[in-house]
N, C-alpha and C positions, 0 to 999 in steps of 0.2 A: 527520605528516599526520593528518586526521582520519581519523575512518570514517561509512561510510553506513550505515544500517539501514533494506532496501527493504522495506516492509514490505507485501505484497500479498494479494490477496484478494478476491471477489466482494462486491460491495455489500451493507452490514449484516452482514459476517464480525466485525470488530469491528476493522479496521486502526486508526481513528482512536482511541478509546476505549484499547487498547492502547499505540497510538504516541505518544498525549499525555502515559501513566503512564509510560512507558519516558522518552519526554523529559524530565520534572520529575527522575528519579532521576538519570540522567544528566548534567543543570546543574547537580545539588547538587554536584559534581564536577569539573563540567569547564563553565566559563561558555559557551565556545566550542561551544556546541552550539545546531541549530535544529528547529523542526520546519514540515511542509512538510506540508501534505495535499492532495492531488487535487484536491477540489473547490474550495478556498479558491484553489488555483494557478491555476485554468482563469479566475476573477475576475482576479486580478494580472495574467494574462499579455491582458487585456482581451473575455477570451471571445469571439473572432475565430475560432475553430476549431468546427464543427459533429461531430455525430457518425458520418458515415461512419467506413468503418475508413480511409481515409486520412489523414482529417481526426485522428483518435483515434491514431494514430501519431506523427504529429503531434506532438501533445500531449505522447505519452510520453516522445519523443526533449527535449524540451525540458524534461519535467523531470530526466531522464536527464542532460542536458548541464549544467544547472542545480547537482544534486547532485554532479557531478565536480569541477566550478566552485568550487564553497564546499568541497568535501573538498581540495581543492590548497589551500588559502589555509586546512590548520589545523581546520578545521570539522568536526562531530560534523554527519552530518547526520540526520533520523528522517523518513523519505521515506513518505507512507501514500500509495499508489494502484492502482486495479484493475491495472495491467499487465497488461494481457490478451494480450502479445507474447513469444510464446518471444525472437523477434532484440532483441528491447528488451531482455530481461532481461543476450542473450548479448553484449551493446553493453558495459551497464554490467561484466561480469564483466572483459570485454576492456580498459576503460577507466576506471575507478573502482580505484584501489589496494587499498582496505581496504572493500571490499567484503560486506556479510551482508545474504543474502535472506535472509527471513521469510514462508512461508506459511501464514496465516489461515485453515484450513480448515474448510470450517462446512456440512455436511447441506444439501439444498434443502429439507427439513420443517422443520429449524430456522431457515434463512434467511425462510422465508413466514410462519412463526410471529414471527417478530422483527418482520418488515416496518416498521422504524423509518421508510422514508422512504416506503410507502404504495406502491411500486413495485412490490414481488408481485403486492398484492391487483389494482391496476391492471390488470396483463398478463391474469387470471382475470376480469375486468369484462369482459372482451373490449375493451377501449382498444391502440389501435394504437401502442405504445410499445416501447423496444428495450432491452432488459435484458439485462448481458451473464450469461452463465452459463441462459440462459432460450432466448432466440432471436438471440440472437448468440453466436456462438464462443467460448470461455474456452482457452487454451493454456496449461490448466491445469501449472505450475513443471514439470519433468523434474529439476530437480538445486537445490529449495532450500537451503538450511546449514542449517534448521530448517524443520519444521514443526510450526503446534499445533494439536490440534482443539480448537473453540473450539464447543463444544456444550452449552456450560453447567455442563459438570465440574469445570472449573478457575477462577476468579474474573479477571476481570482483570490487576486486580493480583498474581496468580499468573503468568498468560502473563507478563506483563512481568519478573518476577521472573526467570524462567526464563531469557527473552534475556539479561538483567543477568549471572545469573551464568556463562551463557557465553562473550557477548563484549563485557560491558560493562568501563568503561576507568576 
């Protein structure tokens, strides 16, 4: 069976940036591997889901189910999305075999300082916008397999490295 690599974190932590280096290392290896990120899946799965936290549950569950899916059928898979769900995470642990969180842990000074998607500065504009980790909830991990701060200390491709050589295949 494959394995998953969840790899989560508040918006601009660096999941994708991470999870794309971590995927390219991991195909050199093993062709059977995919990469999956949040916002690209919420397009695929035809963006029919809004953001309440119902609706963003939602979401989770289905890329949760997504990634169990391709892991049974052999798949490496590299999963980047906020999971901002203690039960989502506790889903996959339950039902995912080969299973590795990954938490992207990143400062709010260094998150607004990044501001790659302009979403900080936004909520500070006084714009009525819903940022998780800001004005909505974050359930922030209680039991990742890793965590990395991601503050600028270490280079990317360093984080990735680091996964690699723990539980890469």
């Amino acid at each position: 069976m494959g394995t998953v690599y969840w790899i989560t974190g508040l918006s601009g932590a660096g999941k994708t940036t991470i999870g794309k280096l971590l995927y390219e290392k991991i195909k050199e290896k093993n062709p059977n591997t995919v990469f999956l990120d949040g916002d690209v899946l919420r397009k695929v799965f035809g963006d029919d889901l809004g953001y309440t936290e119902t609706d963003r549950r939602k979401c989770a569950m289905r890329y949760s189910r997504l990634c169990a899916m391709l892991q049974e059928q052999d798949m490496n898979v590299i999963c980047c999305t906020i999971s901002m769900f203690d039960s989502v995470r506790e889903w996959n642990r339950k039902n995912i075999y080969d299973y590795k969180e990954i938490y992207i842990k990143v400062s709010m000074d260094t998150l607004k300082e990044r501001n790659q998607k302009g979403i900080y500065s936004e909520l500070e504009e006084g714009k009525q916008i819903e940022i998780v980790g800001m004005n909505i909830d974050f359930e922030e991990p209680k039991h990742p397999d890793l965590i990395l701060q991601n503050d600028g200390g270490k280079t990317p491709e360093e984080q990735a490295e680091e996964i690699l050589r723990l539980y890469g295949k």
